[in-house]
N, C-alpha and C positions, 0 to 999 in steps of 0.2 A: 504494500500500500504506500503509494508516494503522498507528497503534500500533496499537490497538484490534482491526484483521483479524490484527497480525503473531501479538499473544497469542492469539488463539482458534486459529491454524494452530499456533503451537507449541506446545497440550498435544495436539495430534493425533500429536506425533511420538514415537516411541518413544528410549530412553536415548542409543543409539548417534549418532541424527540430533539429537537435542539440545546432544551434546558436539560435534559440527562443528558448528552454529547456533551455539554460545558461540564455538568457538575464532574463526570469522568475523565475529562482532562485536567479537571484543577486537582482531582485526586492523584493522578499521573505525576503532577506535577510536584506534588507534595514531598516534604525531606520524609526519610525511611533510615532507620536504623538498620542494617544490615551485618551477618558477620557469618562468615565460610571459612570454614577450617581447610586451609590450603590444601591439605592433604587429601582432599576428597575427592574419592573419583565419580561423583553422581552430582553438587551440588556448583557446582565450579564458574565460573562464568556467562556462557549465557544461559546455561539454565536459569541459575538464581536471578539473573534480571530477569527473564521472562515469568516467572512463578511470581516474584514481587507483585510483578505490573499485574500480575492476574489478582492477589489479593489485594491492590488498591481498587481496582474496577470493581471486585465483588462489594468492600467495604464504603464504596462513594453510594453504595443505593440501598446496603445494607448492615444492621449491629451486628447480625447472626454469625457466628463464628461456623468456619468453613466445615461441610461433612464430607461423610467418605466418598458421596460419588462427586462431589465437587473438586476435592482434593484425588481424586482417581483421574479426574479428566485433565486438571490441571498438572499433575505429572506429565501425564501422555504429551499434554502438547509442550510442555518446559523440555523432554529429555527430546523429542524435536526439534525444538528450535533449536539445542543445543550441537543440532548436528548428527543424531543418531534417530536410528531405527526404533519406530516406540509401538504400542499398541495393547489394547487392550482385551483381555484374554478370556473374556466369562460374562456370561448374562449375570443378572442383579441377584439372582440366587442358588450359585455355584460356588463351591468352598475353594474350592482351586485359588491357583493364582493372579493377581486383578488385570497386572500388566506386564509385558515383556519387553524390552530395554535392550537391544542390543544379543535379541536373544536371552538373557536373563530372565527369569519370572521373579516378579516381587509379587509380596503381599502388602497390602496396603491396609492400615489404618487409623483411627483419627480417636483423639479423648481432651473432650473440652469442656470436663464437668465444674462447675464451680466450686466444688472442692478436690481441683486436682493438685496433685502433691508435683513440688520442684523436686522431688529426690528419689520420687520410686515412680514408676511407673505402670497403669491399670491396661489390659486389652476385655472392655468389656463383650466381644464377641469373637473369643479364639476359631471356634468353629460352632455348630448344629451338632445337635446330641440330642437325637430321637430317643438314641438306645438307652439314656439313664432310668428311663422308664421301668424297665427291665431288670433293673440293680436293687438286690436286698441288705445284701451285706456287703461289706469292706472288701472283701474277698472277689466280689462279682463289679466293683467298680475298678479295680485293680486288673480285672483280666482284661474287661472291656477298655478299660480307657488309655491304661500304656500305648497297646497296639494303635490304635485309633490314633493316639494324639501323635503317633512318631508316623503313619502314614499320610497324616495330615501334613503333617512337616516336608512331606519328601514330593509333595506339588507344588514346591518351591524354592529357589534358591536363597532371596533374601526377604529382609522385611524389615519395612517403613513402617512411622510412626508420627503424624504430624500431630504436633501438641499445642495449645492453644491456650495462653493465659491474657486472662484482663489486667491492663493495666492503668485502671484508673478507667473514669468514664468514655473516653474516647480513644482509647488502645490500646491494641491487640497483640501480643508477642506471640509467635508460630515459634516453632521447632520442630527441625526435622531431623529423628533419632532414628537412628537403628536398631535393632534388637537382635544380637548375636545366633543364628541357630545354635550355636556349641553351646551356647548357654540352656536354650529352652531341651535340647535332646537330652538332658538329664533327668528328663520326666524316666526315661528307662530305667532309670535306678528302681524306680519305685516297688512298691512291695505292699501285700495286704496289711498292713503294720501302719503303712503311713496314712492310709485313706481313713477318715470320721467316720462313725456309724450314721447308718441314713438318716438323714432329717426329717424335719416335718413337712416340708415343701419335696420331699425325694428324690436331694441329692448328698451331697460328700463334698469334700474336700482333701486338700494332699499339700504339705510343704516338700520344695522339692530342694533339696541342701549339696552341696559340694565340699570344694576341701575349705572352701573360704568363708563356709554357714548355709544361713539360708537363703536360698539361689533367688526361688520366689513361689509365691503359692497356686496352684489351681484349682479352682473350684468349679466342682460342676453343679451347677443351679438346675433342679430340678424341676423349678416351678416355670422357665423359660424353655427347657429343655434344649441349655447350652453350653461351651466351656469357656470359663473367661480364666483370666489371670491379674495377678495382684504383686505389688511390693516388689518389682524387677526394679535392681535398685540403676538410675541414670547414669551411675557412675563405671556400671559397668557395660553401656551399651555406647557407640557410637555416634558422635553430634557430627552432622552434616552440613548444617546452616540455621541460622535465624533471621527473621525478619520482623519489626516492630511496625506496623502500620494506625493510620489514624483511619478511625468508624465515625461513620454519623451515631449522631446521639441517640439512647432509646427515645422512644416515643412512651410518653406516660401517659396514661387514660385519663 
């Protein structure tokens, strides 16, 4: 898109579409905190400009902090722009991998609760777990879910994590973490010892521990019939980049 096509598109637009075309370039145009850890082979240059600009244009027309398919399509076209092959890998309800990079399958996902912690890390939907249904005792969560959660694992090579904290009423810090598979494949350790007796809701839980403690917890929620994860601590996952952007303000009733 040169200047020259943008002006000829924008006297085609009527009043309304003009004032969201300004408000979007003054967000463009707005200072951003940004910081990329040189080392990274995913967030580097133009990527991170392009993902930026996509979270000010999300942020010039809305507070909502970004979700997973927002942040799923925004990748695809960030590791684009950056010059490689991108695409995405899965209708909206396939556990697989979300998008492939160069060949690569990542998993993609996003935690932006307002009580998210700066030091550990939540994936409140690791996978879909029909089968907890099925689980009585410690014993029957342990055969089922090792298996399951390490083949789950093996639909993909890596996995993202954009994180999302408020800062103050009009901005938004992103983070984009990694989460080691070497870390999460020590659910294999596990054993019927480590999983909770079933709850009231019908499912369990598991801390899963290493040479260095506890690694981090999973639980499988019974009452969603899912498996998420808890307390993966930041420190030991990989920072990719950040970005601080400015939101319109909420809207109070």
């Amino acid at each position: 898109m040169t200047l020259e096509r943008l002006m000829t598109e924008a006297q085609l637009l009527d009043d309304a579409q003009l004032e969201m075309l300004g408000e979007m370039a003054e967000a463009l145009r707005a200072p951003c905190q940004v910081r990329v850890d040189p080392s990274s082979d995913l967030a580097g240059g133009k990527f991170s400009d392009y993902f930026l600009n996509r979270l000010k244009i999300h942020h010039a027309t809305s507070e909502e902090k970004f979700k997973k398919a927002s942040f799923e399509y925004a990748f695809i076209a960030a590791a684009r722009y950056s010059g490689v092959s991108a695409n995405k890998t899965k209708s909206q309800t396939f556990q697989g991998a979300d998008a492939a990079v160069d060949g690569v399958r990542w998993s993609l996902k996003t935690e932006a609760s307002a009580k998210i912690s700066k030091s550990t890390i939540g994936v409140s939907k690791f996978s879909e777990a029909r089968w907890i249904r099925d689980c009585e005792t410690p014993s029957d969560f342990a055969r089922e879910c090792v298996p399951r959660f390490l083949r789950h694992l093996d639909e993909y090579d890596r996995i993202a994590t954009l994180r999302a904290f408020s800062m103050g009423p009009e901005l938004v810090r992103y983070e984009l973490i990694e989460i080691p598979k070497s870390l999460l494949v020590r659910v294999a350790d596990l054993g019927e010892d480590d999983f909770t007796p079933r709850t009231k809701n019908g499912g369990s839980s598991a801390l899963v521990r290493d040479s260095s403690g506890i690694a981090f917890k999973v639980v499988l929620d019974g009452s969603v019939e899912k498996v998420t994860l808890s307390r993966l601590p930041v420190k030991r996952c990989r920072f990719h980049s950040s970005w601080t952007v400015p939101t319109i303000p909420e809207i109070e009733e």
